[in-house]
C-alpha positions as CSV (number, residue, x, y, z in Angstrom):
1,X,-30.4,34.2,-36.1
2,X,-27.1,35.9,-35.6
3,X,-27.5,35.2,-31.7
4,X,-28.1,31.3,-32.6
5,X,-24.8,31.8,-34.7
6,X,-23.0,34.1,-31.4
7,X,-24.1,30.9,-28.9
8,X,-22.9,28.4,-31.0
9,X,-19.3,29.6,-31.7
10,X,-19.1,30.5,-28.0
11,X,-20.1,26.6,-27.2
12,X,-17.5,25.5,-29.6
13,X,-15.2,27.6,-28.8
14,X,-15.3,26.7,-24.9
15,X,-15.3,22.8,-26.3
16,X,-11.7,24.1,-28.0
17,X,-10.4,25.9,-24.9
18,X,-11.2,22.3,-22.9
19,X,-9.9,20.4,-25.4
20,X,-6.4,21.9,-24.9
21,X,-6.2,22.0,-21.5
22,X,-7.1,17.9,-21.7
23,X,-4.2,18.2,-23.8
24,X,-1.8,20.4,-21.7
25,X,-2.5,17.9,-18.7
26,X,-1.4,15.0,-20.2
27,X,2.3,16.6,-21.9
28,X,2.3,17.9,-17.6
29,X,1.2,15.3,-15.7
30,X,1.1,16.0,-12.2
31,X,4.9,16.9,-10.7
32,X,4.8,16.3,-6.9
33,X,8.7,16.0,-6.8
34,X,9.8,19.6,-8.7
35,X,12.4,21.4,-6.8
36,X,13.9,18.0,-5.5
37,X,17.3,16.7,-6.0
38,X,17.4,13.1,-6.1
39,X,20.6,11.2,-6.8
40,X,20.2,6.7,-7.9
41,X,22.7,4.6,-7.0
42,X,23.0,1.3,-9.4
43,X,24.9,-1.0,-7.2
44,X,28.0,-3.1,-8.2
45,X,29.6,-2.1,-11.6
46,X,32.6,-2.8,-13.5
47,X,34.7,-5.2,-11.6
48,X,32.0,-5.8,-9.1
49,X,29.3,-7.7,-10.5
50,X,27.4,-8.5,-7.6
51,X,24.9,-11.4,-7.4
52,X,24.8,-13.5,-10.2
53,X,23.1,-16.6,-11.8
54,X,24.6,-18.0,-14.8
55,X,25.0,-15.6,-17.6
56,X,22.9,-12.6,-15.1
57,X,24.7,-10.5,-13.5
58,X,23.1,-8.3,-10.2
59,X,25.3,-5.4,-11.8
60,X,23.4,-4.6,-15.2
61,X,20.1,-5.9,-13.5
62,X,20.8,-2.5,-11.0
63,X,21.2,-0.1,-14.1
64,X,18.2,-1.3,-15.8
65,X,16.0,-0.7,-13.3
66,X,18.0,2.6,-12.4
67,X,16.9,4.0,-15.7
68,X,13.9,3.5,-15.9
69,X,13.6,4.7,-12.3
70,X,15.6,8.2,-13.0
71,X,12.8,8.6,-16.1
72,X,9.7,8.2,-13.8
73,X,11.1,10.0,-11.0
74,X,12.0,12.7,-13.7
75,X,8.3,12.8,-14.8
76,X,7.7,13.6,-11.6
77,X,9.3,17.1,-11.9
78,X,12.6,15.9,-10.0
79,X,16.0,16.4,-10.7
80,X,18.1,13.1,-11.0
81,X,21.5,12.1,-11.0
82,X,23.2,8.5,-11.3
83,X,26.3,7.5,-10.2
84,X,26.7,5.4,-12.7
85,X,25.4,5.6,-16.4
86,X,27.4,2.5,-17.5
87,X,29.3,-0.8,-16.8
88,X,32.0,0.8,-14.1
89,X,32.8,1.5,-10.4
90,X,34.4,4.6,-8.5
91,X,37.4,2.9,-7.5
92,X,40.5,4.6,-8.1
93,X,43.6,2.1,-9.3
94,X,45.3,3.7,-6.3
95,X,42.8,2.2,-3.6
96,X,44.4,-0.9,-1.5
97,X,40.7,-1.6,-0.8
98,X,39.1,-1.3,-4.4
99,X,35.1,-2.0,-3.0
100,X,35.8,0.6,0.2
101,X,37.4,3.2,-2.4
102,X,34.2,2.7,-4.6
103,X,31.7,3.2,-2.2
104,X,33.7,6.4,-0.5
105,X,33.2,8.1,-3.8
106,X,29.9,6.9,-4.0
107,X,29.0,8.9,-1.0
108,X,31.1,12.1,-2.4
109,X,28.7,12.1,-5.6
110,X,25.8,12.0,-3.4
111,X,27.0,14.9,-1.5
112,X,28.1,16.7,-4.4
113,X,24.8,16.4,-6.1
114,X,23.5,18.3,-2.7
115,X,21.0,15.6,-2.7
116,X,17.4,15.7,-0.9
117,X,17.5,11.9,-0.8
118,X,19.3,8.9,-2.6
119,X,18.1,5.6,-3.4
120,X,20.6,2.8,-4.0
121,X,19.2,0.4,-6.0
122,X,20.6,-3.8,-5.6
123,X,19.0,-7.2,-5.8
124,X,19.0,-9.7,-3.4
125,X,20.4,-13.6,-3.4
126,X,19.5,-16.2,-0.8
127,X,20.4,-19.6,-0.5
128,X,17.1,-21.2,-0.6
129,X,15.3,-20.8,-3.8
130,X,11.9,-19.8,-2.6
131,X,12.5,-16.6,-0.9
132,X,11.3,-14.0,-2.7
133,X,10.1,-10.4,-2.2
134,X,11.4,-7.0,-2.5
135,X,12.7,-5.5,0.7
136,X,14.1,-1.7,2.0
137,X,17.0,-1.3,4.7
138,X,17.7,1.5,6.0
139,X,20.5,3.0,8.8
140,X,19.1,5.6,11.5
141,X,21.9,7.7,10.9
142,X,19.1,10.3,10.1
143,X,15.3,9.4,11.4
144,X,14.0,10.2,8.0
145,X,15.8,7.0,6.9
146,X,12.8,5.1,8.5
147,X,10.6,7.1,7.0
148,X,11.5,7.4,3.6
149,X,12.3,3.2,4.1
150,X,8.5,2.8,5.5
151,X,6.8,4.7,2.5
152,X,8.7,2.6,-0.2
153,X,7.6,-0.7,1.4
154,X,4.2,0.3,1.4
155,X,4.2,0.5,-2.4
156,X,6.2,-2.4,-2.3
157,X,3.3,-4.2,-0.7
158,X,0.3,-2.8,-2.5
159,X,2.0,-2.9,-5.9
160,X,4.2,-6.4,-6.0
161,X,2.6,-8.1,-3.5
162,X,5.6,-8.7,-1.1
163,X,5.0,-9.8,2.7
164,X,8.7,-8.5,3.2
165,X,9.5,-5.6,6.0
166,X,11.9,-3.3,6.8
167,X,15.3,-3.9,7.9
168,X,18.1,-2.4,9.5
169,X,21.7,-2.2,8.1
170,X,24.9,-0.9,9.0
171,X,26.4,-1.2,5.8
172,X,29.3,1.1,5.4
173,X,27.3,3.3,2.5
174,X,24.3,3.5,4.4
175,X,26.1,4.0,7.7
176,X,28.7,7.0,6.5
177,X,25.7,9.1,4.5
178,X,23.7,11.9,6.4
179,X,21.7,12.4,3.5
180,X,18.5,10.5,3.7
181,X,18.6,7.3,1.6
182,X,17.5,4.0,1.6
183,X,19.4,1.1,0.1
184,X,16.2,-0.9,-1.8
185,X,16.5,-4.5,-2.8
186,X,14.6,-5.2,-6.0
187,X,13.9,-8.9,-5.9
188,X,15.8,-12.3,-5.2
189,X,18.0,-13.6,-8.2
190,X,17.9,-16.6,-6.8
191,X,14.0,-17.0,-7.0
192,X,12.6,-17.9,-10.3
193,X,9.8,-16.4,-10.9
194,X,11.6,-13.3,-9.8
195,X,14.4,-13.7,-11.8
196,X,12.3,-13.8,-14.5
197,X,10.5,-10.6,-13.7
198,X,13.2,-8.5,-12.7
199,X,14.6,-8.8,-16.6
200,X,11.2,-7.7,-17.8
201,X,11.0,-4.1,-18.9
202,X,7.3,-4.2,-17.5
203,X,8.5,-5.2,-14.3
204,X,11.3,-2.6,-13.7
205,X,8.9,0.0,-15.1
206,X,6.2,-1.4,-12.4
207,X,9.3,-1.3,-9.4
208,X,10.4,2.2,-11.0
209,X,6.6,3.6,-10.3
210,X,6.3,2.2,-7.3
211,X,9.6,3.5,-5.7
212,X,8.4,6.7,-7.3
213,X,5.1,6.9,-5.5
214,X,7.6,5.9,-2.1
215,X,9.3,9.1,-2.4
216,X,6.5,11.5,-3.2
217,X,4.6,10.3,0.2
218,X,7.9,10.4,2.0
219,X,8.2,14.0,0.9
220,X,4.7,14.8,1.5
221,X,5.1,13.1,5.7
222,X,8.3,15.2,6.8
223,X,6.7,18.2,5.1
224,X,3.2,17.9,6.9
């Protein structure tokens, strides 16, 4: 009888150790990025509201999205920085140039931040109405530009769908930086059904995971 009893607390007490460890997994989720230093760009800001359409500015779409990126790359175990937390720019009221001044200090902050990548985060604008699709450009001012470029399209394409590619820029950000980065446009404004999306919390979460998953398999090809 006592063994019956022994058995029975061991079985429930094995149940008990399982059940935490259920438990510890979900408050740790699996952190593929820890130990990285990743630094998000919201493009535009302040004076600079980028694209726009009516009352929707490019500008506040960027942040959005850049929030909820910097929490899912976060959950990820990586360290993240923004450039911008708020409605403003890096310009300096002593620039001639106000948008070159901004973008200089841009690429300061990403250096400073001794950054393993950056991702600088815009959407697009075309001129006819039924282009649509999120896109990556990249410069090959370091090769693992294309790399890091190819794995976020590849999301892109499982995940939203898009039958965009890769393209090249010479942008001054992208062409100045050493550190790997990608500029990554979200969406066209200028698209309806897209326009629509990229204001939905859903969707910028869904474009947040994806970019996510991006970097961890870039990290995981220039490491193998």
């Amino acid at each position: 009888m006592i063994r019956k009893y022994k058995v029975t607390f061991f079985v429930f007490f094995l149940l008990f150790l399982f059940s935490l460890q259920l438990v510890d997994a979900k408050r740790n989720p699996k952190q593929d990025l820890n130990g990285k230093i990743i630094t998000i760009d919201p493009g535009h800001g302040g004076r600079d509201s980028g694209t726009t359409y009516g009352k929707i500015y490019e500008k506040d779409l960027n942040l959005e999205i850049s929030k909820k990126l910097k929490t899912v790359l976060e959950e990820a175990g990586a360290t993240v920085y923004m450039i911008r937390k708020g409605d403003s720019d890096l310009s300096s009221k002593w620039d001639k140039a106000k948008k070159r001044g901004d973008l200089y200090r841009r690429i300061l902050k990403i250096q400073e931040n001794k950054s393993d990548l950056y991702l600088s985060i815009h959407i697009n604008y075309h001129y006819y109405s039924s282009v649509r699709g999120a896109e990556v450009l990249y410069h090959p001012i370091n090769p693992n530009n294309l790399v890091l470029a190819e794995s976020i399209m590849n999301e892109f394409k499982n995940d939203l769908k898009t039958d965009r590619k890769v393209i090249k820029t010479n942008l001054y950000l992208y062409s100045n930086t050493r550190v790997p980065g990608v500029l990554i446009e979200c969406g066209f404004l200028s698209n309806p059904n897209e326009r629509y999306l990229l204001q939905k919390e859903s969707y910028q979460e869904k474009l947040a995971q994806s970019i996510t998953n991006g970097v961890e398999n870039y990290f995981k090809e220039i490491e193998r």
